[in-house]
C-alpha positions as CSV (number, residue, x, y, z in Angstrom):
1,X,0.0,0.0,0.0
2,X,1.6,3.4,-1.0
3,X,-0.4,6.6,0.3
4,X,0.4,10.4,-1.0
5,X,-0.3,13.2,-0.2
6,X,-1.6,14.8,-2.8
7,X,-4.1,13.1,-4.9
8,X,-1.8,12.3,-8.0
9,X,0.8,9.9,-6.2
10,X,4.8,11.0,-7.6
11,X,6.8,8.4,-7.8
12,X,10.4,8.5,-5.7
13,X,12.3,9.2,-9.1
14,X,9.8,12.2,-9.9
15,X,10.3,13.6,-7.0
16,X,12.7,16.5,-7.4
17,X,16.2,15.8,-5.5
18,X,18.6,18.1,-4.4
19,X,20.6,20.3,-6.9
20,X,23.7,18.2,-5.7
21,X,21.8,14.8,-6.6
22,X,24.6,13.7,-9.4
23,X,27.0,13.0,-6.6
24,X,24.1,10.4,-4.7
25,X,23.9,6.5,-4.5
26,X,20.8,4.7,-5.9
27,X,20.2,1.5,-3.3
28,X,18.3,-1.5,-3.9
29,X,17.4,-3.7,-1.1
30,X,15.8,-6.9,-2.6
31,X,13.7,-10.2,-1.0
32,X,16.1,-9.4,1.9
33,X,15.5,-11.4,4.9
34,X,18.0,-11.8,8.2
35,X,17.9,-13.3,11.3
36,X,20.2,-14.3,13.9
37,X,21.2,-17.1,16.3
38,X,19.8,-16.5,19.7
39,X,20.0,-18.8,22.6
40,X,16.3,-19.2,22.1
41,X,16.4,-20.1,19.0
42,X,16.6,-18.4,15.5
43,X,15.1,-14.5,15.6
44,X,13.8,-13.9,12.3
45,X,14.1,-10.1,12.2
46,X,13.8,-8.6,8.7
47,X,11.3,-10.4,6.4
48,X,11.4,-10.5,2.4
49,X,11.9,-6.3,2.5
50,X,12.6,-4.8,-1.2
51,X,13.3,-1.5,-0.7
52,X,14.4,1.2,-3.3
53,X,16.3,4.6,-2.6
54,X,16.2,7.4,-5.8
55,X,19.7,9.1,-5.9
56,X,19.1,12.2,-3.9
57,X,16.2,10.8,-1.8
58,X,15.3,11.3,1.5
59,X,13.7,8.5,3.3
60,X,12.6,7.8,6.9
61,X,11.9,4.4,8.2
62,X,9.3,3.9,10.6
63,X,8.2,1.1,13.1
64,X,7.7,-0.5,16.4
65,X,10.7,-0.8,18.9
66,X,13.1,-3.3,17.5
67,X,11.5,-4.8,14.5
68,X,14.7,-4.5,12.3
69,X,14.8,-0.8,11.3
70,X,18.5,0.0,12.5
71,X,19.3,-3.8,11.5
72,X,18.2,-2.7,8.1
73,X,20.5,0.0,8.3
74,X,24.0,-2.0,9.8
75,X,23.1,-3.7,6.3
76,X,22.5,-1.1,3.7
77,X,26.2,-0.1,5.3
78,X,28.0,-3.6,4.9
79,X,28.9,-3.9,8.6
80,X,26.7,-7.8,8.0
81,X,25.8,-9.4,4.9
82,X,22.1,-10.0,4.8
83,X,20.8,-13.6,5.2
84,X,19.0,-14.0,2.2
85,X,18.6,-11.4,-0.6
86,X,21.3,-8.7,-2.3
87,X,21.6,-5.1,-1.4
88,X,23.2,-2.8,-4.2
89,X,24.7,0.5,-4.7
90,X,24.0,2.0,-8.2
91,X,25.2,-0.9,-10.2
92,X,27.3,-3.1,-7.6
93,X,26.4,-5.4,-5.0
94,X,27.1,-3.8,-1.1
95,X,29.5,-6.3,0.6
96,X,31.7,-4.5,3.4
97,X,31.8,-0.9,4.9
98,X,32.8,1.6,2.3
99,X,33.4,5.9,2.9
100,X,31.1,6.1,0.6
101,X,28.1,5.3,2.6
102,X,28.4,7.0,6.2
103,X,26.4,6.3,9.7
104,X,25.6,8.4,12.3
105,X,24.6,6.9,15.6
106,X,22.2,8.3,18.0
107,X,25.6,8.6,20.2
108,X,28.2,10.5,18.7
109,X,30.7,8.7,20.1
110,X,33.3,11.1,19.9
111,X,36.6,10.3,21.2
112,X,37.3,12.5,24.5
113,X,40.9,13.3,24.2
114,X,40.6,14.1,20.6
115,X,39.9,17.6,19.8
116,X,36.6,18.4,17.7
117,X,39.1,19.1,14.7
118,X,40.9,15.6,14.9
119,X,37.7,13.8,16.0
120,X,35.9,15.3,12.2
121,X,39.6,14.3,10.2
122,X,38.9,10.8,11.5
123,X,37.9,9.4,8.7
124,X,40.6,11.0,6.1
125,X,43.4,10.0,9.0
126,X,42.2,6.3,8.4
127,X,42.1,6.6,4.4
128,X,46.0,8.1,4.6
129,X,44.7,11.6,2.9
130,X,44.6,14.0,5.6
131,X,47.7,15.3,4.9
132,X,46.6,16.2,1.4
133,X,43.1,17.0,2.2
134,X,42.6,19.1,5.7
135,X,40.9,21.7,4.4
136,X,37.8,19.1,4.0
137,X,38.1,19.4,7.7
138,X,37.7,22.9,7.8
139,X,34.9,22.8,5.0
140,X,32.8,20.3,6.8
141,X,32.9,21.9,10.3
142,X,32.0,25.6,8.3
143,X,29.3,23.4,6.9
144,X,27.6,22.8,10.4
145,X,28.4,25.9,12.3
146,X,31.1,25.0,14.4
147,X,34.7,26.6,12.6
148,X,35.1,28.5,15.9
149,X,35.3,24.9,18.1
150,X,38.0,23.2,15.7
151,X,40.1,23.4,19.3
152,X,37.7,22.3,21.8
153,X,36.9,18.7,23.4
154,X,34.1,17.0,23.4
155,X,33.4,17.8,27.3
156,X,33.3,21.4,26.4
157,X,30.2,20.5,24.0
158,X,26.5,20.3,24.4
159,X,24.6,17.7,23.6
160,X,23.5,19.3,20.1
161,X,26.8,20.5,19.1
162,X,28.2,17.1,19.5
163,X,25.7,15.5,17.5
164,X,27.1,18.1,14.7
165,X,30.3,16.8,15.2
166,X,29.4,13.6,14.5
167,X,27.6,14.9,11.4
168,X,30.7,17.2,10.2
169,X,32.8,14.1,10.6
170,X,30.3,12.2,8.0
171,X,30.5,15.2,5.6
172,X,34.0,15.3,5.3
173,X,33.9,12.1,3.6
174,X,31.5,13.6,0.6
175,X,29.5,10.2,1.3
176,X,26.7,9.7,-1.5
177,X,24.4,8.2,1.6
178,X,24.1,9.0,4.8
179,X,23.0,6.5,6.9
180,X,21.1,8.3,10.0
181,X,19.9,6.0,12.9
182,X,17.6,8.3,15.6
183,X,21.0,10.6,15.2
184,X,18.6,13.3,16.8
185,X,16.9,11.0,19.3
186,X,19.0,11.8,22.9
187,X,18.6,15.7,22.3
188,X,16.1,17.7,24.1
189,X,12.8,19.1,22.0
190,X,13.9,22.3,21.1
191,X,17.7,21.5,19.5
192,X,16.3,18.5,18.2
193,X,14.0,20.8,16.4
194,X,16.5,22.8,15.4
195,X,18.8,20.2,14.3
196,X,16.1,18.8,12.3
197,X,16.0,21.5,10.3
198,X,19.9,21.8,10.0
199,X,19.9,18.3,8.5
200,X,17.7,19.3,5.7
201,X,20.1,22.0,4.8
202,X,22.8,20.0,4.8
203,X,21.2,17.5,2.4
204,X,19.6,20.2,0.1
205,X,23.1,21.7,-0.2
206,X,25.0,18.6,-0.3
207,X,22.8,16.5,-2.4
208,X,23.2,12.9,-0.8
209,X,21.2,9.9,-0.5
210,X,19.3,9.6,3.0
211,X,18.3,7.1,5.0
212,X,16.5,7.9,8.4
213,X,15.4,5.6,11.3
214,X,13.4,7.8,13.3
215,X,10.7,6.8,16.4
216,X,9.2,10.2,15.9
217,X,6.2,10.9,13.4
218,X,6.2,14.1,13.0
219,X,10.3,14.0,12.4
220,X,10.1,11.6,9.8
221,X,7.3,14.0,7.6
222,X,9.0,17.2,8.9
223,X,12.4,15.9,7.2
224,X,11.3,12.7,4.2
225,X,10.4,13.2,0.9
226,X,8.8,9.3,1.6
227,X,7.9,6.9,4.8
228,X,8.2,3.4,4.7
229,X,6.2,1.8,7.5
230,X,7.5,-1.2,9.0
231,X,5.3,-4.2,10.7
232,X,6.7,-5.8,14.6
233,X,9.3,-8.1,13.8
234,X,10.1,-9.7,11.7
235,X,9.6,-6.9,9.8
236,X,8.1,-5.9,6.4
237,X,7.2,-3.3,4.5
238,X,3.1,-2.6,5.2
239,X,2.8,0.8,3.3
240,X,5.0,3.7,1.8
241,X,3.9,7.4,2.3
242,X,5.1,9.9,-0.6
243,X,5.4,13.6,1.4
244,X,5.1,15.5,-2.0
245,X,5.5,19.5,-0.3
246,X,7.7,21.7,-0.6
247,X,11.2,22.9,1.7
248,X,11.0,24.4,4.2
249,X,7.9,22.7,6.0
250,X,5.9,24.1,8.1
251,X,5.0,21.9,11.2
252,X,1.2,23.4,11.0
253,X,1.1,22.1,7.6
254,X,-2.4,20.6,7.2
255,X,-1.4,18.3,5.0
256,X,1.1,16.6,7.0
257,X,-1.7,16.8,9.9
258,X,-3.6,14.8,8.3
259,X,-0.7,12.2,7.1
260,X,0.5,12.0,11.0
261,X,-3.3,10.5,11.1
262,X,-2.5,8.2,8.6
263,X,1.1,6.9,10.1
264,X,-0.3,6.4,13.6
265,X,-3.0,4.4,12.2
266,X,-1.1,2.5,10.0
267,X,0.8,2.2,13.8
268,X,-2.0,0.6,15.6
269,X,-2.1,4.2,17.2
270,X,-4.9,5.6,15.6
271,X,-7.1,6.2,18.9
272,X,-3.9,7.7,20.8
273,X,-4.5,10.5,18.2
């Protein structure tokens, strides 16, 4: 079941993408199923899913409390291979971790005796091009506000600016997808509000692939350009939700009033509403 809302439903490719779109990944997550060993037994926890990502797109994922969202996402990355089906990006099959394709935890796990600078040029220390490319560094902290901490630890930060840390340190890495799992989810209302919007900068300007596990409703419509609505575990896919309106969204927005409706139904949540 897909809803839209509007009353023509837009595909994912006619949605328009960010001007920066050339530089995103295309995935394809097909008849993937995984499970793993448990001292119970086998846990099934991700069920025939087929799943398709337009370069440029925006995507939340949305579901009960461990039904396989942010397993979904540890394999979209290549940390696992899947049980059963393929995973691709563009034309070639996802089989290990690449830079290319970037996660960012709910913790930001910075390191403490690393300054914010060192902690964002992790990722080009590892490849062996810092040395050649630090002004990446420089570029990706200007791109989230925080050129003025380069010197700072991460005990001298607050909870929000941490979380942009985390985010400058995926940017450096021009990643085509950014793999966000409830990367806004320990924040209190009002930076997580304003960091919602800061992440929808970022991808307008930067043009990458996005894909969002989020338990909040009204995040995943404030920030998607489509919902996919998992069932409890093991999980499949029980309805899409194309968000065709425009940037910046307005949280009043009628539309999306009525598609919160729609999600919390599709929930079980319905009377809660």
């Amino acid at each position: 079941m897909v809803v839209a809302a509007t009353a023509e439903k837009p595909r994912p490719e006619d949605i328009a993408p960010p001007a920066a779109a050339h530089g995103a990944s295309r995935i394809r997550v097909e008849r993937v199923s995984h499970g793993f060993d448990a001292p119970s037994g086998r846990l099934e926890v991700l069920e025939d899913v087929d799943l398709d990502v337009a370069p440029g797109e925006f995507v939340a994922l949305l579901g009960p409390s461990g039904c396989g969202k942010s397993t979904l996402l540890r394999l979209v990355a290549g940390l696992e291979p899947a049980s059963a089906g393929a995973i691709f990006q563009d034309d070639g099959p996802i089989t290990r971790p690449d830079p290319s394709r970037i996660v960012v935890f709910q913790d930001p796990t910075l390191f403490p005796w690393r300054t914010v600078w060192d902690n964002v040029a992790l990722g080009l220390q590892a490849q062996g091009i810092l040395k050649q490319e630090k002004t990446r560094v420089n570029a990706a902290l200007r791109k989230v506000g925080l050129e003025g901490f380069a010197t700072s630890y991460p005990h001298q930060l607050s909870g929000g600016m941490a979380q942009r840390v985390a985010l400058a340190r995926a940017l450096v890495n021009n990643p085509k997808l950014l793999i966000l799992d409830e990367p806004l989810g320990k924040l209190d209302s009002l930076t997580r509000l304003e960091m919602q919007g800061e992440l929808v900068s970022l991808w307008q300007k930067n043009g990458f692939s996005v894909l969002l596990v989020t338990h909040d409703v009204e995040e995943a419509l404030f920030l998607a350009q489509r919902v996919v609505i998992f069932s409890p575990r093991p999980a499949k896919i029980i309805t899409e939700i194309t968000i065709d309106r425009p940037y910046p969204r307005h949280r009043d927005d009628p539309v999306l009033t009525g598609l919160r409706h729609e999600v919390l139904n599709q929930l079980g949540l319905g009377k809660s509403w």
